[in-house]
Every structure is written in C-alpha cells, then in structure tokens.
VMD Tcl script that draws the C-alpha trace (Angstrom):
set ca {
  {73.86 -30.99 -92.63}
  {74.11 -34.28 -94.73}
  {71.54 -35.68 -97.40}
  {70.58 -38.31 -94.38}
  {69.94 -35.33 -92.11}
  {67.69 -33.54 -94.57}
  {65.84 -36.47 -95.62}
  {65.03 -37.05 -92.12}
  {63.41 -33.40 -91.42}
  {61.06 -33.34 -94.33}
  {60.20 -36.95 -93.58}
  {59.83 -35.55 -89.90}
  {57.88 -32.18 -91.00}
  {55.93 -33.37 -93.68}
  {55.14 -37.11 -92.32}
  {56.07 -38.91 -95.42}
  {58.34 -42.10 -94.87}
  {61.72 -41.27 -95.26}
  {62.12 -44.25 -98.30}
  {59.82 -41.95 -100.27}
  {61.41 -38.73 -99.46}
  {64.58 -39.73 -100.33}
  {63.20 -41.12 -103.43}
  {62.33 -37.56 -103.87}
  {65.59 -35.78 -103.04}
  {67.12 -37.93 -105.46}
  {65.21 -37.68 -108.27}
  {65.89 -34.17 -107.31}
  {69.42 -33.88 -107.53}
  {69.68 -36.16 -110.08}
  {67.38 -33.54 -112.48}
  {69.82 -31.04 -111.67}
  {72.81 -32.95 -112.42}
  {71.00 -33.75 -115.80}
  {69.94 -30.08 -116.80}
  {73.51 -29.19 -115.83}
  {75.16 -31.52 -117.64}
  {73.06 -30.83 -120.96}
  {74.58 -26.89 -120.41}
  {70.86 -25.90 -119.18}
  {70.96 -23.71 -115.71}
  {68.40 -24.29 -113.18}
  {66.41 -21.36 -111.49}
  {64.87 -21.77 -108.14}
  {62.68 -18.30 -107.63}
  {63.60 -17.31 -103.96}
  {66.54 -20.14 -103.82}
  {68.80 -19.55 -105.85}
  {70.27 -20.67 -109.86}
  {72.20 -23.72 -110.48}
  {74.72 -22.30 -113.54}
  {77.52 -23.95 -115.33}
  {80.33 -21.59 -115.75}
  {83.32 -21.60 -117.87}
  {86.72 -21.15 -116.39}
  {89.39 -20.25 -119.42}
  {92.50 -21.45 -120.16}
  {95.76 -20.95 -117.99}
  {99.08 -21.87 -117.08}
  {100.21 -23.95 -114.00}
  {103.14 -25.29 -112.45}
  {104.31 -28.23 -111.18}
  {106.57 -27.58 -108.49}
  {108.18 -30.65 -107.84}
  {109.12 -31.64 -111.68}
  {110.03 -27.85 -111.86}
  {107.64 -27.95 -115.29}
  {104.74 -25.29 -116.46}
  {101.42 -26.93 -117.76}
  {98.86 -25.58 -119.73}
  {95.11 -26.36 -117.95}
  {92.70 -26.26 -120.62}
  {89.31 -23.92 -120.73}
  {86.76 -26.31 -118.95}
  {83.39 -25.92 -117.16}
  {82.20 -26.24 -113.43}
  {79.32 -26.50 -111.39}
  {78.09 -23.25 -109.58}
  {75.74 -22.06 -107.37}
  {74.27 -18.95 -107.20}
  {71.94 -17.82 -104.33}
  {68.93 -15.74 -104.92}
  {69.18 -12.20 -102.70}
  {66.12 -13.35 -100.72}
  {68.16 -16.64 -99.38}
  {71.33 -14.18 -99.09}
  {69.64 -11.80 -96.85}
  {68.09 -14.57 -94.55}
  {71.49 -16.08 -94.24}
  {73.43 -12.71 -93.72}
  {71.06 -11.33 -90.86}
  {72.47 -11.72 -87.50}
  {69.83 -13.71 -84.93}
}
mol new
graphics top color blue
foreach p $ca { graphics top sphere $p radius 0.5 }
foreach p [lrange $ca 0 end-1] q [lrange $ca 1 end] { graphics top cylinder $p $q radius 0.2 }
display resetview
C-alpha cells in the first residue's frame, strides 16, 4: 500500500477531498519525522511507538579494496508495534 493508496481510502471512508487528507497525512508524517529527529519517540496507544535507537560502533570490511573500516555509533529510525496491532496482524483469517 502506497501513501497515494491510503490517502485515497480515508478520503473514500471518511468523504473528505483527498487534497485535504493528504494535507493531513503529511503534516502527519512530517510531526513524526520532527519529534524523531529532536531524539523524542512517538507513542500511538493501540498502534504502535515510533523510537530512535542507537546502533554502536563496529568494524566492516570492504571486500574489494581488501581494507577493514570502522562504522561509527549512529542512530536509526524504528518502529515498534503495539501487541494489540501484533495480534491483529498475526491471526490467521
């Protein structure tokens, strides 16, 4: 399912113009992208927690120059679903 796809069932369910609803969906992920980027998580009772996790140093290598480098400690994106949304996804229909 693609942005376009879920703009166009709320739009459908809710009867709000699309324009507006992705206006909305924006604005939503853009909040999120801002909390995570300030190092706040996001919590969505029922849905599940946006969380910025830290992955720690290590070594890598570069197999065609035959060399080690060192990746430094840096943080990613996660997502974390809530057990409600992990159970309604896990049950077989």
């Amino acid at each position: 399912m693609t942005k376009a796809d879920i703009v166009s069932e709320i739009a459908k369910s809710t009867g709000i113009e699309k324009g507006t609803v992705l206006a909305c969906v924006e604005a939503f992920m853009n909040s999120i992208k801002g909390s995570l980027s300030s190092g706040e998580n996001v919590y969505l009772r029922g849905f599940g927690s946006f969380v910025v996790k830290t992955r720690a140093q290590k070594t890598a290598r570069n197999i065609s120059r035959n060399t080690t480098i060192i990746i430094p400690e840096h943080k990613i994106p996660a997502f974390k679903p809530a057990k409600v949304f992990l159970n309604s996804v896990s049950k077989e229909k």
